[in-house]
N, C-alpha and C positions, 0 to 999 in steps of 0.2 A: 581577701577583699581588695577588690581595686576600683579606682577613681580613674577618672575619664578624662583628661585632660587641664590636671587640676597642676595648681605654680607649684613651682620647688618651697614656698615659704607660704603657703596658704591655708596651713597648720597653726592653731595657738602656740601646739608646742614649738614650730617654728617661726616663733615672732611675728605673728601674723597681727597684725593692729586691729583688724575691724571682722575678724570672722571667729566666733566661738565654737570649739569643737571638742567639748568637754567629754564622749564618749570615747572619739578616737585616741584623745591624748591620754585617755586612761590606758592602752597600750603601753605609751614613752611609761604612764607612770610606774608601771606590772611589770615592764618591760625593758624593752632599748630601744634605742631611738639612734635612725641612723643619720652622720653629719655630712655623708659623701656616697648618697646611694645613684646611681644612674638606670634610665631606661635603656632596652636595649639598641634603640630607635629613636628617634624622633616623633615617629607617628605611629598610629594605632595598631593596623592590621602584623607589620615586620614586630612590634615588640612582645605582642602576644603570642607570637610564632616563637619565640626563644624562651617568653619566660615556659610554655605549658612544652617543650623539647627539652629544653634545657642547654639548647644547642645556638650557634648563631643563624640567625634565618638566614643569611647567605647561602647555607648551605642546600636549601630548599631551590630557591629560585621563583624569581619572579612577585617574591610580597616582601618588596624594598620601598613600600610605601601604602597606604591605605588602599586598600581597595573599592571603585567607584561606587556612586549607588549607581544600583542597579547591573551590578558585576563588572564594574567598569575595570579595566586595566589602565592604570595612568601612566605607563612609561612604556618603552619600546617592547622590552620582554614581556611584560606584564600585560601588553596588548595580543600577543605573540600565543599567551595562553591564553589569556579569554578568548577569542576566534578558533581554541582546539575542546573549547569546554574544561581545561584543566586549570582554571586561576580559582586558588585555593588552598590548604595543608593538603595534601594527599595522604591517605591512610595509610600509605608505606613508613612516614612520620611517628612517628612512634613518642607520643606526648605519657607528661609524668601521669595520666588518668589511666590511661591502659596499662601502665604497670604496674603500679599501684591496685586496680580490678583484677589485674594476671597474680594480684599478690592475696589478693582476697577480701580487698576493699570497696564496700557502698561507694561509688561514686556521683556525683550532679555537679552539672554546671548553670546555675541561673543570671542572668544577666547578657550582657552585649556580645555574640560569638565574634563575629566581622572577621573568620579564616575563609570563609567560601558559600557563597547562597545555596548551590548545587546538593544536594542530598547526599552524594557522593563526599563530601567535605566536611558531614554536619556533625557535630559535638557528641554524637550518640555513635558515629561512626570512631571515634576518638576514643573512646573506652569512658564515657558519661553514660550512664545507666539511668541520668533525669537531664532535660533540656528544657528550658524554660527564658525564654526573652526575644531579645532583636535581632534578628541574622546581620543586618548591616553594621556601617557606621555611627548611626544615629537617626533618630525618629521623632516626631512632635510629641510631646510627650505627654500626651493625652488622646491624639488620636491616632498614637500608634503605628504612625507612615513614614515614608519615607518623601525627598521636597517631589518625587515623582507618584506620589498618592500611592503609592506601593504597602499596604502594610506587611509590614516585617517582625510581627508579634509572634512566635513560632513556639509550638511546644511540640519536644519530640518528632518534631518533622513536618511538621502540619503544622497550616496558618489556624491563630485564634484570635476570637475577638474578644477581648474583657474590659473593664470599666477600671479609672484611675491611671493618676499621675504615674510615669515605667516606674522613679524612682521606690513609689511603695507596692508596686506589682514586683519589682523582684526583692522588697525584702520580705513582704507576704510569703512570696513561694519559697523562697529561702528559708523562712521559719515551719513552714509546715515540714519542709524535706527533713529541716534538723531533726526537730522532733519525734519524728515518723523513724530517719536511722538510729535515735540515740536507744530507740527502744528496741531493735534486732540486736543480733549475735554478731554483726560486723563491724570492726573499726570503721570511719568513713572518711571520704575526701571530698570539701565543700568549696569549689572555687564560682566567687560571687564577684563577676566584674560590672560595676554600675556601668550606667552612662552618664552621670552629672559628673561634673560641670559641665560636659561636651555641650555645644550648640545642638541645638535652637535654646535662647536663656528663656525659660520656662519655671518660674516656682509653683510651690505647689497651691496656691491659692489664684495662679494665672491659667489659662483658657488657653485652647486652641490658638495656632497663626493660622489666619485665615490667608493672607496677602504675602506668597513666597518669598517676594522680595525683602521682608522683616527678618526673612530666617536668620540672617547673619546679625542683624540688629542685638540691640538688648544694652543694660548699663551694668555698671560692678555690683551696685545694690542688690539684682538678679539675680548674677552670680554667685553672692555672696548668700542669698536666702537658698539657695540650690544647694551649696554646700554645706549651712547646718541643717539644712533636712535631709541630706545624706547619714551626715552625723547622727542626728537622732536615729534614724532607722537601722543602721550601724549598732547606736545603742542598743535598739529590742532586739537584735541577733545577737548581741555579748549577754545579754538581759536572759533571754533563751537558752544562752549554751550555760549559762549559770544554776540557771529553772532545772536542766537537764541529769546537772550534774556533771557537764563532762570537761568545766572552766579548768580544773587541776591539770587534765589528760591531754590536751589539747594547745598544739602550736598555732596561733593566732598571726597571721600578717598582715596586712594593711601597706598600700604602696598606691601610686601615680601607673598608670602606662605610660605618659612621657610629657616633656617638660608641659607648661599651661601655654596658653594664646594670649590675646591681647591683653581681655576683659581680667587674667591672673595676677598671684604678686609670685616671678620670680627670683625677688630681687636675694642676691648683690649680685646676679647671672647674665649674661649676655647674651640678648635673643630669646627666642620664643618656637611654639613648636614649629616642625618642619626643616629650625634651623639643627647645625650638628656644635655650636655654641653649648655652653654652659646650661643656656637657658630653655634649649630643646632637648636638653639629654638630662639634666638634674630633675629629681623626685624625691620625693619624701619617703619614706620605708620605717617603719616599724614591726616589732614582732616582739610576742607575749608568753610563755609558757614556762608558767611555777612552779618552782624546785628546779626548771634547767638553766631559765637566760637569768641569769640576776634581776630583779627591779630596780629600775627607776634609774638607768646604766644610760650610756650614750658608747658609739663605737665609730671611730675615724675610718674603719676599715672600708675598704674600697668597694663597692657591693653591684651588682648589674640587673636586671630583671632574669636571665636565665639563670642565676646563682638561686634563685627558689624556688624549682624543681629537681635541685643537686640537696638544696636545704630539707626540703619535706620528705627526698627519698632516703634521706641520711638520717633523718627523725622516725621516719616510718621501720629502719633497719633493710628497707628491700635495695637490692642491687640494680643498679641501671642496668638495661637491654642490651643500652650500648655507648660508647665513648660519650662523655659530656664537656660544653666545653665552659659550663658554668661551675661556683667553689659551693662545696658545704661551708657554711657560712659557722656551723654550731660549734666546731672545737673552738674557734674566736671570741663565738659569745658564749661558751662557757671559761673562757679564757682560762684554757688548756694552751691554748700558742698564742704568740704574738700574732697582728696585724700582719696580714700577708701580703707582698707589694704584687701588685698588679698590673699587666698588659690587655690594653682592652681596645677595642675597631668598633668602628661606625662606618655605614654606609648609607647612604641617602638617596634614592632617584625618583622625580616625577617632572614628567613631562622634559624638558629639555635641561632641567636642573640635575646637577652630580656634586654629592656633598660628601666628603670622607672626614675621620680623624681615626687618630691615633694617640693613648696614653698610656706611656710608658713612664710608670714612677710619678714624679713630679710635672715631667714634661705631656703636654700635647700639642701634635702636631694636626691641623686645620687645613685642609683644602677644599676652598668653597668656589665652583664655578670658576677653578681656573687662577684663584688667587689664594696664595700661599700665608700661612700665617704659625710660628709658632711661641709658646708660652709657656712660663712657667707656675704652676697652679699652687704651689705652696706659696710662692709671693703675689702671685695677682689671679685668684680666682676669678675676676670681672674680666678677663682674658682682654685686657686695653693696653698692653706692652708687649710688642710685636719683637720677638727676638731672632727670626732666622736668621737675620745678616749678624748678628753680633755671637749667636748662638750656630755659627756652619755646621761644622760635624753633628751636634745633635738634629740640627735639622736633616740632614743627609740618612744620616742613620734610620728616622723615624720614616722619613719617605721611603727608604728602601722597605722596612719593616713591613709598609702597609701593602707594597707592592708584592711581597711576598706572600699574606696572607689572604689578598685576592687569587691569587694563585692558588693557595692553598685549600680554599672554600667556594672554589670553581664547582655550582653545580650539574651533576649529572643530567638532569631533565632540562636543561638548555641549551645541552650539548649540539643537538640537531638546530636550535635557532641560531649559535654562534659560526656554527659549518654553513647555512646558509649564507652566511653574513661573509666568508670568506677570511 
């Protein structure tokens, strides 16, 4: 299960002052609760690309940033494909669903897709056997549009109309899917990505925007009633998979796609989404499953959004397709090994904006539009003590690092836009 744009600390279990989320944090309680989990992205469309690959979306090309409504390409390349019809996962992608179905498992994805409008791209092409929600980035959440009256309500390929707030339209369909596999002969794989908090702020006892110009609008109050109705509905699908019987058998995650926006609390983080700060890359992560992860645990371990498609295929026992460049996370949380140190990349582009980092260890190295910045995270997580000049070689080192692994996740399908480019 995933949250839509929700802060690094917008969790009770993360000290969250004014939001109660008594359902999710039954997770931390069953579970672990992770202190240092990151998206793979900053923004929507590139972190859903790595967590369902397991792969960094670099290596894809071209979804280094949300993609527009209305299939908009927001950066150079990303314009590059949409003008050839190809912005979107391409089904050569090879996502943890289809392997998992090549493995013998029911699979569905209900909630927000936002990898490609095109049929060509769609979730069912992915190795999802059920589709159910938004094709975009986000939609009124009642009349189901996109701010260009577009509705983007889609089941299995096809536009639908229905009644109700998205939030309980996809955990509606969510619970009828569970119920429906727990009672066949197949294991299943259930990924439920909401859209709350995401914009437009909409609770569920508020109406339609009528007046586009509100869409951005909205106050924390909103916010805040958005995400314990997430929560509760959250609830009736743990509630569900209890009913079912299959709460024992069953790995449970719960995470952000990437850091919150204004109306969020990412606090002690720096920045917000979009940025490659602390505060556009930190998310909350949890994960549940009795008799493996221990209860009511916490884990420093360094965690990304594509490390839980290395995680479910390592829980499932089936073998990746193909190289991953995310960690099974479970020898950790069955602590079987130590904390595993981690090298991890960000890349950020829209529109005339280029964001990178890099952390290695304790260090991260930060270049934001041309300005250089690096830090050291075990003493200043608020990333506010600038060390390149007093820190050179590490600097040096890390900026080579990233230069190399742009290099090294050069993808193939932009090959012919960068030979045009000269």
């Amino acid at each position: 299960m995933m949250a839509d744009d929700m802060g690094a600390s917008d969790l009770s279990c993360y000290q969250c002052p004014d939001i109660k989320t008594p359902h999710v944090d039954s997770l931390a309680q069953e579970g672990v609760r992770f202190t240092c989990a990151y998206a793979n992205a900053p923004e929507c469309t590139p972190t859903r690309t790595g967590l369902l690959t397991g792969r960094y979306q670099q290596r894809v090309g071209g979804l280094e940033c949300a993609i527009g409504v209305g299939n908009v390409g927001r950066y150079d390349e990303a314009e590059w494909l949409a003008k050839r019809g190809e912005l979107g996962l391409p089904e050569s992608e090879t996502t943890i669903a289809r392997m998992l179905k090549d493995s013998g498992y029911a699979t569905a994805c209900i909630g927000k897709w936002h990898l490609g409008y095109g049929e060509k791209f769609s979730a069912n092409r992915h190795g999802f056997d059920e589709y159910f929600g938004i094709l975009g980035g986000n939609a009124d959440y009642f009349t189901h549009r996109e701010e260009d009256e577009t509705n983007v309500l889609n089941h299995n390929g096809k536009p639908v109309e229905e009644t109700g707030h998205v939030t309980d339209l996809i955990a509606d369909h969510a619970m009828r899917w569970m119920e429906q596999a727990t009672r066949g002969t197949k294991p299943w794989f259930l990924y439920v990505p909401f859209t709350a908090p995401h914009l437009p702020l909409q609770g569920p006892d508020d109406g339609p925007i009528l007046e586009k110009s509100k869409w951005n609008q909205g106050t924390r109050e909103t916010y805040v009633k958005m995400v314990e109705h997430m929560d509760r509905r959250i609830g009736d699908l743990l509630k569900m998979l209890r009913r079912t019987g299959s709460a024992n058998n069953t790995l449970v995650i719960f995470k952000s796609d990437n850091g919150g926006y204004a109306k969020s609390r990412n606090y002690p983080f720096r920045g917000f989404k979009s940025s490659v700060f602390e505060g556009g890359l930190r998310v909350p992560m949890l994960m549940q499953w009795p008799g493996v992860i221990p209860r009511a645990t916490s884990t420093d371990q360094v965690a990304i959004s594509m490390d839980v498609a290395a995680t479910i295929l390592g829980a499932a026992g089936v073998a990746p397709s193909r190289p991953l460049d995310g960690l099974n996370l479970l020898p950790v949380l069955r602590r079987e090994v130590r904390p595993v140190a981690r090298t991890l990349y960000w890349s950020y582009k829209r529109a005339q904006q280029r964001r990178w980092a890099v952390r290695d260890g304790q260090w991260k190295y930060v270049t934001d539009n041309g300005n250089d910045y690096l830090y050291n995270l075990a003493m200043d997580e608020a990333e506010k003590i600038d060390l390149k000049d007093a820190e050179r070689e590490t600097f040096t080192r890390l900026r080579s690092m990233l230069a190399a692994w742009k290099r090294q996740t050069a993808p193939e399908r932009l090959k012919p836009y960068f030979a045009s480019k000269g």
